[in-house]
C-alpha positions in Angstrom: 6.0 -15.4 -17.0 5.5 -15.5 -13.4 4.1 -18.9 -12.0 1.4 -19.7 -8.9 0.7 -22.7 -7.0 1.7 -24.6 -9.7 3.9 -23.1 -12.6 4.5 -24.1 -15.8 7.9 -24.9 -15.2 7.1 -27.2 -12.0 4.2 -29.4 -13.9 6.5 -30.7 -16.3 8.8 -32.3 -13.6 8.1 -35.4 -11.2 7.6 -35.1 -7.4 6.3 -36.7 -4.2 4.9 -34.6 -1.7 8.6 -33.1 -0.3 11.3 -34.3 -3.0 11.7 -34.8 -6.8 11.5 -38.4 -7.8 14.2 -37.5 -10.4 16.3 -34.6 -10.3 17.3 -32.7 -13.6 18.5 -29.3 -12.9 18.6 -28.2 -16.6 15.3 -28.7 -16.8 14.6 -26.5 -13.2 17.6 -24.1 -12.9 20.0 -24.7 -15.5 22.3 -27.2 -16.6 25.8 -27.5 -14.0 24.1 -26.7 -11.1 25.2 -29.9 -9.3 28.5 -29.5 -9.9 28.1 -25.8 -8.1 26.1 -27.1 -5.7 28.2 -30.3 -5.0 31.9 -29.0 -3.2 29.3 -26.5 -1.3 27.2 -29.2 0.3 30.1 -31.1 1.3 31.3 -28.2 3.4 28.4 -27.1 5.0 25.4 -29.5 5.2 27.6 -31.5 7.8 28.1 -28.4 9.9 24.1 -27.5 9.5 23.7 -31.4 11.3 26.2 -30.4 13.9 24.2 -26.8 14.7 21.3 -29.0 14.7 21.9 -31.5 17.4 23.4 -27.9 19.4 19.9 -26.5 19.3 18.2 -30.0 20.7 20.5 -30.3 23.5 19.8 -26.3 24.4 16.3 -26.9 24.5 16.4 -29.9 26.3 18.4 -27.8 28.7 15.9 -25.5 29.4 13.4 -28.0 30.0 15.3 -28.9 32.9 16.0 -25.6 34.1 18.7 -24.5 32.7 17.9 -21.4 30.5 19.5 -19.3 27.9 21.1 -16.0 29.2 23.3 -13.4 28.1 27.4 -14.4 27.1 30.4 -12.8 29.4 31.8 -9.9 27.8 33.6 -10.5 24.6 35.2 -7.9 21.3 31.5 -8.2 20.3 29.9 -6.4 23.0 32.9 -4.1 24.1 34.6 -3.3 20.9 34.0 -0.2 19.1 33.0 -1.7 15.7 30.5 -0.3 13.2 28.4 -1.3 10.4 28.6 1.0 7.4 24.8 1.2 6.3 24.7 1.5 2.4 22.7 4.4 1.0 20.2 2.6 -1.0 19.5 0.6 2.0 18.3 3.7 4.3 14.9 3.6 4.2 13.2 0.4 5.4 10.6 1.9 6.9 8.2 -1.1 5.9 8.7 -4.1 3.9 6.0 -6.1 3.0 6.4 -10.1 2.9 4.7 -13.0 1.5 4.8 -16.4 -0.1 7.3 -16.1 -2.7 4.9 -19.4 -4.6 2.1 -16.2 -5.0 2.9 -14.8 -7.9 0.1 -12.3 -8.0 0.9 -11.4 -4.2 4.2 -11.0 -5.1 3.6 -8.3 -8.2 1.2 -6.7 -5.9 3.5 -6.0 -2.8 6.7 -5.0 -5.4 4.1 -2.0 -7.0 2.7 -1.5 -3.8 6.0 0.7 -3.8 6.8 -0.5 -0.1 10.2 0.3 0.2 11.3 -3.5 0.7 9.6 -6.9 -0.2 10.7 -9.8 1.4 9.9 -13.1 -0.5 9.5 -15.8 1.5 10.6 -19.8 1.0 9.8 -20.5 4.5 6.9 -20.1 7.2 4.4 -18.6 4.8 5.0 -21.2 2.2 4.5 -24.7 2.6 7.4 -27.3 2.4 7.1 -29.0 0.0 8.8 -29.6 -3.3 6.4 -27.9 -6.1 6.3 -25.3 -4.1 9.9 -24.3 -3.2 10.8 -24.9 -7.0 7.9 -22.5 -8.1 9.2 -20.3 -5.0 12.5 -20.5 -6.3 11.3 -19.7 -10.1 9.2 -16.9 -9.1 12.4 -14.8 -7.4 14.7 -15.5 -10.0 12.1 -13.7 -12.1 11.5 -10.9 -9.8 14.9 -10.3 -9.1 15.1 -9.6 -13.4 12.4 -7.4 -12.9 10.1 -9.9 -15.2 7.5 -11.5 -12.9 3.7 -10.6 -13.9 0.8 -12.6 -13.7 -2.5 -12.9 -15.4 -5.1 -10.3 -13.8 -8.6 -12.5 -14.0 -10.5 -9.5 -13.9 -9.3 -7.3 -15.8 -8.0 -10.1 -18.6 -4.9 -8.7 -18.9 -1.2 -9.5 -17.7 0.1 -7.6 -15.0 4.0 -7.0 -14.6 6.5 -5.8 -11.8 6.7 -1.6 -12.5 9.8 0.3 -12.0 10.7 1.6 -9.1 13.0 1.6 -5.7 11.9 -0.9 -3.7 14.3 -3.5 -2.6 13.6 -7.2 -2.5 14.6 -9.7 -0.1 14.8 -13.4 -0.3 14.2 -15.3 2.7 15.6 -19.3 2.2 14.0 -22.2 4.4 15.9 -22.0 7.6 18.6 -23.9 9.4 16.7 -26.8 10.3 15.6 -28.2 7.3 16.6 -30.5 5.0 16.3 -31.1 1.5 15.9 -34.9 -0.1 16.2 -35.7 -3.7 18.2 -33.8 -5.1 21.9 -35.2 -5.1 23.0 -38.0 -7.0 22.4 -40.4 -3.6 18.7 -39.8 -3.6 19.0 -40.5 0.3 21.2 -37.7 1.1 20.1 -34.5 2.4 21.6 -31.4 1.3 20.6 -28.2 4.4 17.5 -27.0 2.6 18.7 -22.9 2.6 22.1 -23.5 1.2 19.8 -24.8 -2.1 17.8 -22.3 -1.9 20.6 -19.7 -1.8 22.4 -22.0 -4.3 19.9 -22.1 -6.9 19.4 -18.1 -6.6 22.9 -17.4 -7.0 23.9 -20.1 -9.2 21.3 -18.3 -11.7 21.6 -14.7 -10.9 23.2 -12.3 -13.3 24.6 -9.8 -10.9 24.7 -7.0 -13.6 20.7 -7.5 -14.2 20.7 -6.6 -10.6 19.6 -3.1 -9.3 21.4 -3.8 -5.1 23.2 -7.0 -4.2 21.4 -9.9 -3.8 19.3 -9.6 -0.3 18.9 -12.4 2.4 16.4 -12.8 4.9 18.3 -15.2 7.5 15.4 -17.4 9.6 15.3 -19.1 12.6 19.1 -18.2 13.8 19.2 -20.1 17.5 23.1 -18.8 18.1 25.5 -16.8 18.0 27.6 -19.8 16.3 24.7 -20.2 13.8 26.0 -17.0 12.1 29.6 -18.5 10.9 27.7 -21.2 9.1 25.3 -18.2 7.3 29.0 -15.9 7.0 30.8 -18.2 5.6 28.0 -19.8 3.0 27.4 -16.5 2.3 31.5 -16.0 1.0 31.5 -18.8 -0.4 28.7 -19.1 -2.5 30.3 -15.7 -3.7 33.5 -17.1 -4.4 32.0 -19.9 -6.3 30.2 -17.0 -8.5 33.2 -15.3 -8.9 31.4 -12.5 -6.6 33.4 -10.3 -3.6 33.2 -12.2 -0.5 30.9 -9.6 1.1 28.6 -8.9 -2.3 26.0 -11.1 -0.5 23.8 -8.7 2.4 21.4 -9.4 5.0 19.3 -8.9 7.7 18.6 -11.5 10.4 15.3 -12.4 12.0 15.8 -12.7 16.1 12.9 -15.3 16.4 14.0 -17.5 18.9 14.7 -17.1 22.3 18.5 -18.3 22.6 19.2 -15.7 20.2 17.6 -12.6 22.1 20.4 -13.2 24.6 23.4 -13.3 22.1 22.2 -10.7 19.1 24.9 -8.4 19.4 27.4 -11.6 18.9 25.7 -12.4 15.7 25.6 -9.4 14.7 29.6 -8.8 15.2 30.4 -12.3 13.0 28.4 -11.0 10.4 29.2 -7.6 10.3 30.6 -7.4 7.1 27.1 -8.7 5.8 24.4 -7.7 7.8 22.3 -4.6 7.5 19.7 -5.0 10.5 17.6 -7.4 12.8 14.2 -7.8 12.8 12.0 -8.8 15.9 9.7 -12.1 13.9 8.1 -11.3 17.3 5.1 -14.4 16.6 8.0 -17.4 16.3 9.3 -15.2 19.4 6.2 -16.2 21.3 6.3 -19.5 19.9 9.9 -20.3 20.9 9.8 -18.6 24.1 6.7 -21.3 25.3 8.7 -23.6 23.7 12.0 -23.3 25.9 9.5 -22.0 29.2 7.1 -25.5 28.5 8.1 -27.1 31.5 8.1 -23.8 34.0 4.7 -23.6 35.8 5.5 -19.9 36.3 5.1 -19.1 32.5 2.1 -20.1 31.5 0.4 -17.3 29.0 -2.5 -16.8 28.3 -5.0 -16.3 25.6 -2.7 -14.9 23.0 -5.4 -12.5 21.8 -5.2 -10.4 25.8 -1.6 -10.1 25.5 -1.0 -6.4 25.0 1.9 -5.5 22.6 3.7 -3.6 25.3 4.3 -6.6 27.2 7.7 -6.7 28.9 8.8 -10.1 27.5 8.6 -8.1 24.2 9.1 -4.9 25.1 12.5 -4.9 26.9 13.3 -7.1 24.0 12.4 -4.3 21.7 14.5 -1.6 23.2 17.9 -3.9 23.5 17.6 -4.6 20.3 17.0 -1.3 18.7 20.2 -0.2 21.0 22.2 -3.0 19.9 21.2 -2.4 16.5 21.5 1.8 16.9 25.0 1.4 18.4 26.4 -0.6 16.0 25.0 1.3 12.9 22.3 -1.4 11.7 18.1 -1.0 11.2 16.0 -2.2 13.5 12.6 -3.6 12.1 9.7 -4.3 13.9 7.3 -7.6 13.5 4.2 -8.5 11.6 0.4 -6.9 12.8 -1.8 -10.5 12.5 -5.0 -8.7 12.4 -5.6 -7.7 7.8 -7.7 -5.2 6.3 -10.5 -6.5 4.4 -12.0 -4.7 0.9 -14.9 -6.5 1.5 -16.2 -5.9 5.6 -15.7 -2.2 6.0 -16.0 -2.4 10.2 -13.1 -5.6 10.2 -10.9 -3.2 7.5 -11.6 -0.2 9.8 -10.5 -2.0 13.1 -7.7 -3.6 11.3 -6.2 -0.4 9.8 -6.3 1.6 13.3 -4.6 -2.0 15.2 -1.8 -1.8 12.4 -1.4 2.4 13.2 -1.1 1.6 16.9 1.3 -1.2 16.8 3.3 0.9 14.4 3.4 4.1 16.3 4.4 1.8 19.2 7.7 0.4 17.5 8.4 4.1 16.1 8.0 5.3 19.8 10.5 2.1 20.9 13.4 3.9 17.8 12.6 1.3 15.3 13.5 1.8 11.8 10.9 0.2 10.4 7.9 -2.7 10.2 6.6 -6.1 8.6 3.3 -6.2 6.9 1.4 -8.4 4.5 -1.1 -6.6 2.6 -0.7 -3.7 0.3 -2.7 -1.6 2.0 -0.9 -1.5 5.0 2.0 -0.2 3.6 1.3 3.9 3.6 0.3 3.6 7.4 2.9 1.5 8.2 5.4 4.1 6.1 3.8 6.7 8.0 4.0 5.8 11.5 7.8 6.5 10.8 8.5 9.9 11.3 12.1 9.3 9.0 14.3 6.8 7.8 16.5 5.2 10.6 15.1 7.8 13.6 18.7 8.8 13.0 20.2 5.7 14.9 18.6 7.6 18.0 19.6 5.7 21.7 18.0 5.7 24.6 20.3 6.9 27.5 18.9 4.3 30.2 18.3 0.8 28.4 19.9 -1.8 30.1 22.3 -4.3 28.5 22.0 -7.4 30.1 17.9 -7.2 30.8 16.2 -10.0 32.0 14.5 -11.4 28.9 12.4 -13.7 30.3 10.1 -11.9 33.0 7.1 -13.7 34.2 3.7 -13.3 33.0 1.6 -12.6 35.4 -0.8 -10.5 35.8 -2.0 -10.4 31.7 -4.8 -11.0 30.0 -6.9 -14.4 30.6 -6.4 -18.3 30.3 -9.9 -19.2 29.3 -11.9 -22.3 28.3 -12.4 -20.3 25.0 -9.1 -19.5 24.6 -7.9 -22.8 24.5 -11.3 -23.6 22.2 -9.9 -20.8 19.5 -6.7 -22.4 19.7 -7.5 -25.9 19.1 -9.8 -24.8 16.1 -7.0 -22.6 14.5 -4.5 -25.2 14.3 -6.7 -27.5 12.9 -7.7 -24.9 10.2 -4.5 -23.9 9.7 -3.1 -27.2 8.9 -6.6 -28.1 6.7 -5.1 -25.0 4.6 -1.0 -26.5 4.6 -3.0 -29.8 3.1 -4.4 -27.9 0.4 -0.9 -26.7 -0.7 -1.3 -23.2 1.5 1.6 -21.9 4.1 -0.6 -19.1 5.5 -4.5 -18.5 5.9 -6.7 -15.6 6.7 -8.7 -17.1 9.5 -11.3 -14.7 11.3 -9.6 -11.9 10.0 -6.0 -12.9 11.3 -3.1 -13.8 9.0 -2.0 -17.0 10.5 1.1 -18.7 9.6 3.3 -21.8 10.9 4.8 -19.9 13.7 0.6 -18.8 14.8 0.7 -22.2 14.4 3.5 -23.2 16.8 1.9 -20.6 19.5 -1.2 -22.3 19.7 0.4 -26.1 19.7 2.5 -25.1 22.2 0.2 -22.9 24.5 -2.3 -25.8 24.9 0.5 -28.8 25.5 1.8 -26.2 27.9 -1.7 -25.9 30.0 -1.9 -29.4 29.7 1.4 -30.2 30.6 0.9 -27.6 34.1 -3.4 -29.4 34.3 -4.0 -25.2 34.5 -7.6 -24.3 35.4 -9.0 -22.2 32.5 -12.0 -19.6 33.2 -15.4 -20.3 32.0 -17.8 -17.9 30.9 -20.4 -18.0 33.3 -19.4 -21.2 34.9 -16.7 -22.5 37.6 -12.8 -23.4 36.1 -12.1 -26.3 34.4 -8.8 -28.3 34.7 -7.0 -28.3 31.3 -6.4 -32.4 30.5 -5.5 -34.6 27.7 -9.0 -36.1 27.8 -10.1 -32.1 27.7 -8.1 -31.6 25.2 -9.9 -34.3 23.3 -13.0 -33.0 23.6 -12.0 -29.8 22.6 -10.4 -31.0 19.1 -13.6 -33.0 19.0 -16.0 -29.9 19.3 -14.1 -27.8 16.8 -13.8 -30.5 14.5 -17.8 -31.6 14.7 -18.3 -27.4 14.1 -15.7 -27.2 11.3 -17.3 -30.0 9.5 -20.9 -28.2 9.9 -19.7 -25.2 8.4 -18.7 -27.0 5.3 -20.6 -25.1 2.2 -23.3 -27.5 0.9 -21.5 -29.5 -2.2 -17.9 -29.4 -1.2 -15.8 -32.1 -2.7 -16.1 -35.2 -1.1 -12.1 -35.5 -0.3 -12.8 -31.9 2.1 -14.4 -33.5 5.2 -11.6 -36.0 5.1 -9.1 -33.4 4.8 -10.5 -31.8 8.2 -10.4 -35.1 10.0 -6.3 -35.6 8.8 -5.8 -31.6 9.8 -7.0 -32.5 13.2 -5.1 -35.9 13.4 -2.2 -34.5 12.9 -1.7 -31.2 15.0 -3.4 -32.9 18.1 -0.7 -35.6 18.0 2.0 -33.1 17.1 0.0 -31.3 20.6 -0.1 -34.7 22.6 3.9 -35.3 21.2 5.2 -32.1 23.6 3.0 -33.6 26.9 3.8 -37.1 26.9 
């Protein structure tokens, strides 16, 4: 029986907020788990630190002016190697993905017959303990084929129906850590080798229709994929599993590893299947490591047009990185959902999803991310076949510069930066109330929407940019504006509180609003 929010399983156990107070694995996974987990954590959560302290000193690189750019020539970029694409992994054309803690969602997108599904443990889920166990419970399930959930409606229990569709698991990335769980309380174990370990640790590889599928977040470096290859052998070894029976595809999602994809790509070539442009922690990392550089400051994030060149010549490298070397190439998320209930925000939804597909078809993608079910025959169809037949462009450069100044796009507004400051704080309200993504004014926002919006007002603030004003001269963006922004939105948000909402719900605003202007306020002092 599937679980959500909650499951059966989880509400018998003992937690704080992000760890178990006790640990009993035969009572979550099964019993011996810690002695499989145990030998693997001692090999690789030290490296996970190491790769850790790598990424800060790289950022805090850039923010001094030295940026990320493309490797010398190496065997990875002038070798002749090829990835052999498996058959049952040819059509990607869209895969659907969403909180792996939903498990109505997650029925829903498997039968919306999609040809992949990618459950997620990490942005569209919050962090936090019940959920990543109930994440965790829910794939294991799906993976057998036995998830379901209780249709309200309809009183009746709804299962996952046969079919082709191939499921992904995407663990919590590289950067996180996991408390709680070894017999040192204190010690942290690197949050995705759990994940991975718990999955594999109870698979039954026979009950299996392809090899267990990972979604690999986050990735900063080309180095970053000898910690995924060799987790990836030796949580099979530890299975008693080939070294390779473990595929993936990789997200490129941050903005070191635009520059070194092909390098990835080549150490984990005996696992990986494709990359995928996670183009909205793209935008979120590339502010990130441009926060200090007066010359890049975007603007609203609602005028940027999806043919952008910081995008776009990313787009075409990768499709011929991933063309050349026999991999798929998979397009990112469209924020803006369809709606059964407002027929004119469904209608202007479904035609924004049919352009933005068309446009990654036109750039030789294989495929796209969506998040609904019925985006999924538009997206399938913007695809004229599976793989566009590894098709290259004859004239895309290899060694692009992947960080081309903005100007000259859309607007830095007053009521840009208003938008901003009132999604964040509705975003977090939603990760207090146990929820990793919200629909907000039509638009699916997750933590990296989040990240864009922290990080495009610290970065006005940081530059005092003047921001248009609707009828009115510019204003100078400052920490005391900034104040009054959160301020405003906060005084509106709490107005638009339906009469007879729990008491606690104002308060929960007020914390939401606490927090992500000093998480804001943390990047400009």
């Amino acid at each position: 029986m599937g679980t959500q929010g909650g499951g059966s399983e989880a509400r018998n156990l003992k937690f704080d907020k992000y760890r178990p107070v006790i640990f009993d694995p035969s009572t979550v996974i099964s019993r011996g788990f810690l002695e499989f987990l145990l030998p693997l954590h001692k090999e690789f959560t030290l490296r996970q630190t190491a790769l850790a302290v790598k990424r800060d000193r790289v950022l805090a690189d850039a923010h001094k002016g030295v940026f990320p750019n493309h490797l010398p020539p190496s065997e990875a970029t002038t070798g002749e190697w090829r990835i052999s694409l498996p058959e049952w992994c040819g059509d990607q054309r869209n895969q659907m993905t969403g909180p792996s803690d939903d498990a109505e969602l997650a029925v829903k997108m498997i039968n919306s017959g999609a040809p992949g599904v990618m459950l997620d443990l990490e942005d569209s889920m919050v962090n936090e303990w019940s959920h990543v166990m109930v994440g965790i419970l829910n794939i294991l399930e799906a993976l057998r084929g036995e998830l379901s959930y209780f249709d309200q409606k309809r009183r009746t229990r709804v299962g996952i129906k046969p079919g082709k569709t191939l499921l992904w698991v995407r663990p919590r990335g590289l950067h996180l850590s996991q408390e709680g769980i070894l017999p040192d309380e204190k010690e942290k174990v690197a949050a995705p080798l759990l994940d991975m370990a718990a999955i594999v640790y109870s698979i039954d590889p026979d009950e299996l229709r392809h090899p267990l599928l990972i979604y690999i977040p986050k990735s900063e470096s080309a180095e970053e994929a000898l910690w995924w290859r060799d987790v990836f052998r030796a949580l099979a070894r530890a299975k008693g599993l080939p070294e390779d029976y473990i595929k993936c595809m990789a997200l490129v999602e941050s903005h070191p590893l635009a520059y070194q994809m092909e390098e990835f790509a080549f150490i984990l070539k005996d696992h990986l299947l494709g990359l995928n442009l996670g183009r909205w922690d793209y935008m979120a990392s590339l502010i990130h490591f441009t926060l200090r550089d007066p010359k890049w400051v975007l603007p609203d994030r609602n005028t940027i047009p999806h043919d952008v060149s910081f995008f776009q010549r990313l787009r075409d490298l990768m499709v011929e990185i991933c063309h050349r070397r026999g991999m798929l190439a998979i397009g990112g998320m469209t924020a803006l959902y369809p709606s059964r209930t407002d027929g004119e925000l469904n209608e202007r939804a479904l035609k924004v999803l049919a352009e933005d597909k068309k446009n990654e078809a036109s750039c030789l993608m294989d495929g796209a991310w969506t998040g609904h079910p019925d985006q999924n025959e538009i997206a399938v169809s913007r695809f004229p076949y599976p793989n566009q037949g590894f098709a290259r462009r004859a004239s895309v450069e290899r060694y692009p510069d992947l960080r081309p100044t903005p100007w000259g796009i859309g607007r830095i507004t007053l009521e840009g930066s208003r938008a901003a400051a009132r999604t964040v704080v509705r975003y977090r309200n939603g990760v207090l109330h146990g929820k990793g993504a919200s629909l907000l004014d039509g638009y699916m926002e997750d933590l990296a929407t989040d990240r864009i919006y922290r990080l495009m007002i610290a970065q006005r603030t940081i530059h005092g940019v003047k921001l248009d004003v609707a009828g009115g001269n510019p204003v100078e963006q400052t920490p005391e504006l900034v104040g009054d922004i959160f301020d405003e939105q906060l005084d509106r948000l709490l107005c638009e509180l339906a009469p007879g909402s729990e008491p606690g719900e104002a308060e929960k605003l007020r914390q939401a609003r606490r927090i992500s202007e000093e998480m804001i306020a943390n990047e400009y002092r």
